[in-house]
N, C-alpha and C positions, 0 to 999 in steps of 0.2 A: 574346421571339421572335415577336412578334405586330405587327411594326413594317409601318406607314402602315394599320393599321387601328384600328378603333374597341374592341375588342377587351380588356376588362381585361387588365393585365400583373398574369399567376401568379407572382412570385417563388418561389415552391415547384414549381414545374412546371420553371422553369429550376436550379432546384438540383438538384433531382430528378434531371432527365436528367443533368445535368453530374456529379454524383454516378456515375448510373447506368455513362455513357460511360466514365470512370476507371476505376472496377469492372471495366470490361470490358476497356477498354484493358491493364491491369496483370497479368488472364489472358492476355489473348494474349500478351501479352511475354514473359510466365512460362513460357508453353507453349511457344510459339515457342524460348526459349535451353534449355532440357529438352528439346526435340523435338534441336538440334543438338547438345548436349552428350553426348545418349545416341549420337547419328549421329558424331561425333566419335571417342568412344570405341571405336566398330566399325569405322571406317574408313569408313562409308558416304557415301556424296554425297547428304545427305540435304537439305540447303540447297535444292538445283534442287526436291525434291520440296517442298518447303515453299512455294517460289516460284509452282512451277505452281499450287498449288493454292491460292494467295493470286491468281492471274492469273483463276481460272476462277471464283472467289467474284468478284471485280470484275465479272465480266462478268454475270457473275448477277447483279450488283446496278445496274449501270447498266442491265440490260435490263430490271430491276423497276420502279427507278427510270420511266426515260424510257415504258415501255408499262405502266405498273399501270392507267394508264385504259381501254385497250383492250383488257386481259384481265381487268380486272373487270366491266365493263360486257359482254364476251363471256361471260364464267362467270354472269353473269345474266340472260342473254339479252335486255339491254334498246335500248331502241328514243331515242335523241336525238330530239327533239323541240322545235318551237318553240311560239312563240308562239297560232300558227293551226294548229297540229293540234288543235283541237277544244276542246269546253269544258273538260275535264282538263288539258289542257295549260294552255289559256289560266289556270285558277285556280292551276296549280301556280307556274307562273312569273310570277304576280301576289305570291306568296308570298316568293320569292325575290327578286324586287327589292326590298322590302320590308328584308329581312334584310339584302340588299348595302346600302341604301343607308345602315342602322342601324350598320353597321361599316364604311361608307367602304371598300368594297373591290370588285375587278372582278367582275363575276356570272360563273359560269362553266356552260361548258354544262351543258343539264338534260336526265335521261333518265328514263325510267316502267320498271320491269322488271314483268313479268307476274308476280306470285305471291299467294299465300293467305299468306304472310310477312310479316305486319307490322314494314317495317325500312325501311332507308335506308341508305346512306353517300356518302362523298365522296372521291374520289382525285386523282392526279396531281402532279406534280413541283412546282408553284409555283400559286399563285393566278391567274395568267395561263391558264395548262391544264387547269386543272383541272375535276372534273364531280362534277354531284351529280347521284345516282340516289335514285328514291323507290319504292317497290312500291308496283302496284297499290292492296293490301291499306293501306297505309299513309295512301292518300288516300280510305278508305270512310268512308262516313255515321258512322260508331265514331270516327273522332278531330275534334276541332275544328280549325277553322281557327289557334288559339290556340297547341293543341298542336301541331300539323301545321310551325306558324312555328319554336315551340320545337325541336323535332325538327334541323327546317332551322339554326338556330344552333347546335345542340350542332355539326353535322355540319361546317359553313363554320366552327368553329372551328377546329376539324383543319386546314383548309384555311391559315386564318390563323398559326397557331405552328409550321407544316411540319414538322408530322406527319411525314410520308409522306418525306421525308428526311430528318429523327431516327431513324426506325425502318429505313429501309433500311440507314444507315451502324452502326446497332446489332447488326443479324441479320447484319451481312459479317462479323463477329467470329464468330458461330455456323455460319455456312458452311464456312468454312476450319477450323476445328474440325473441323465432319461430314465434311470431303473430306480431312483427314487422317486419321479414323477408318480411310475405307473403304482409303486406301491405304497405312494399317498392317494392317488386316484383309489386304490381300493381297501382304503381307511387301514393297511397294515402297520402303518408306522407308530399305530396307538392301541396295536394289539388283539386288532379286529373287533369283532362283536364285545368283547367285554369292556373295551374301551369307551364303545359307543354308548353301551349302556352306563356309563357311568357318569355322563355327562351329558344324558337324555331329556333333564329335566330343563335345562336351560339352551339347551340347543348348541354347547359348547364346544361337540364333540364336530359339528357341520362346522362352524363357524374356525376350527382349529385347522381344521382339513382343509377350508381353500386358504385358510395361511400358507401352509405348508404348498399349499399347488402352484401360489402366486408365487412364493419363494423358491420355488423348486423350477415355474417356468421361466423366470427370471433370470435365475443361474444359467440354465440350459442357454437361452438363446445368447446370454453373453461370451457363455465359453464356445459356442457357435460361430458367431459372427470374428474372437480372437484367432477361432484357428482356421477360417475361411482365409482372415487379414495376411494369417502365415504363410497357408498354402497358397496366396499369390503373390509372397513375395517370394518364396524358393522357385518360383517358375520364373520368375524376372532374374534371380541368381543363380539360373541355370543356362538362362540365356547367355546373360553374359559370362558365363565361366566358360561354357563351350564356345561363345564367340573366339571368347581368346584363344583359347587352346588351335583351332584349327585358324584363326586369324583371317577369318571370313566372314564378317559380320551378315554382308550384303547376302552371304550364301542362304543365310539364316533367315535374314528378313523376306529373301523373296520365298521361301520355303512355308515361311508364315502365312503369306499374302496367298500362294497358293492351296495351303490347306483348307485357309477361311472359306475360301473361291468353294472347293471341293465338299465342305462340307454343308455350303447353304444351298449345292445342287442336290444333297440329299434328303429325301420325302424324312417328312416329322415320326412317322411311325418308325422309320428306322433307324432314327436318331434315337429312338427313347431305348432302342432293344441298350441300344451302347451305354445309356447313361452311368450303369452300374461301373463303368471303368475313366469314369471322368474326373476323377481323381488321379490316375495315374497318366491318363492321356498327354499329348506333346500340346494338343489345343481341345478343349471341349467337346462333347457330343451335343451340340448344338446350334440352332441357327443364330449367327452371331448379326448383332445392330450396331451398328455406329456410331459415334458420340456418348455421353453418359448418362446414364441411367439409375434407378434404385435400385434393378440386378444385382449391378457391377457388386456391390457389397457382398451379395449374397454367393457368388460367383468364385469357384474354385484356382480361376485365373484369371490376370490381369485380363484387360481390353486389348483389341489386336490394337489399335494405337497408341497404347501406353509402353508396350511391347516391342514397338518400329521408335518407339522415341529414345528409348534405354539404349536399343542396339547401335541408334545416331548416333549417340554418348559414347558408346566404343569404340566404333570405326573414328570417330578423333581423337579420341584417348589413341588407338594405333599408329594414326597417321601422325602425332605430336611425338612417340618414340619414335618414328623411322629418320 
């Protein structure tokens, strides 16, 4: 999925998803002929509800899609920048050409967000649109130029295996899901008030309704927990895609180690301001623990030590070619 770049091809990143996508595909289908067969059974015109609310997930997702650069660089208040806006800018984007011209791929715009958040990421619908943002924090006297590159290739990996349209078309399955939740939650799916009344006398119209909610929360949290499964493993094959590329593994891990460091000296309230972009993040807007936990499932990226164990696996895989 990393085609006209430089870019190791993951094998396991594309089974992975294509695994994942099935997975998902097979619930909604499930839920979807469950959603009509119960609506069926009631007489209800439940199909139009199903429809809209597969209209309003698309719309949601091509408006993720097409503007995730311009609401994630808005939710982090940061500032596009060239070349000549100063010596920060000038190093940062010394860095990044660097990286583009290592993967043979288009540089995309670059932006500095203001924060004590040592992080990064990278968004946008294709490598032609795309933007990488870096924190303040991220380019302080604390990280090397080394790591700083590393950083930059995990992040323009995303860019190259399109991320950011794997994961949109992944979560349109969890949308329609939630948007069926809310409009069994308020008996729409059986056609409101006349539905109710017509299955008033035995109670069947209550009793149809938390079917539908149990099935409906069921789905949701499955296709939940599939595309969390996802989004940490394209952060494990991003690692190692950019390991390779810049053939620094060590660069990388200790890049890790210091972000984790940077981000559990930051107070919880200002971790939660970030959480909105934790998704796109290099490591989580959160204070990270050690060892595993029932999180970790729930958890957009791997564990910083599942993470230092993958990148051990590369630096020998490098050291067995040299």
């Amino acid at each position: 999925m990393a085609a006209r770049t430089r870019y190791a091809p993951d094998r396991g990143l594309t089974a992975r998803m294509t695994a994942t996508m099935f997975l998902l595909g097979l619930v909604f289908v499930g839920f979807v002929a469950a959603i009509i067969g119960i609506g069926a059974a009631t007489h209800a015109s439940d199909a139009v509800i199903v429809l809209f609310a597969v209209v309003i997930a698309g719309g949601f997702a091509i408006g993720s899609l097409f503007y995730s650069d311009k609401i994630a660089l808005s939710t982090a208040r940061a500032v596009v920048v060239s070349p000549n806006d100063g010596k920060e800018a000038a190093y940062l984007h010394g860095i990044v050409d660097r990286v583009c011209a290592l993967a043979d791929m288009p540089k995309p715009r670059i932006a500095i967000a203001p924060s004590r958040l040592p992080n990064a990421f990278a968004t946008g619908r294709n490598a032609d649109k795309a933007v990488l943002c870096v924190t303040t924090e991220m380019m302080s006297s604390r990280f090397t130029p080394e790591e700083l590159e590393a950083v930059i290739a995990h992040e323009m990996s995303h860019v190259a295996h399109k991320d950011v349209q794997v994961m949109t078309i992944a979560s349109f399955l969890g949308v329609v899901a939630a948007l069926l939740i809310r409009f069994s939650f308020y008996g729409e799916l059986f056609g409101g008030g006349g539905g109710r009344g017509r299955s008033n006398n035995n109670g069947g119209g209550a009793y149809i309704l938390f079917i539908i909610m149990g099935v409906s929360i069921a789905v949701y949290a499955i296709s939940f927990l599939l595309i969390r499964m996802l989004s940490r493993y394209r952060e494990l094959a991003a690692d190692r895609s950019g390991a390779l590329l810049t053939g620094q593994p060590s660069a990388l891990k200790s890049a890790l180690v210091k972000v984790s460091e940077g981000i559990n000296m930051i107070p919880t309230k200002d971790l939660r301001s970030a959480e909105p972009l934790n998704a796109f993040f290099f490591a989580p807007a959160a204070h990270l623990t050690r060892g595993k936990s029932l999180s970790t499932i729930f958890s957009t990226h791997p564990s910083l030590e599942r993470r230092l164990a993958e990148l051990d696996k590369v630096q020998q895989q490098l050291n067995q070619a040299r």
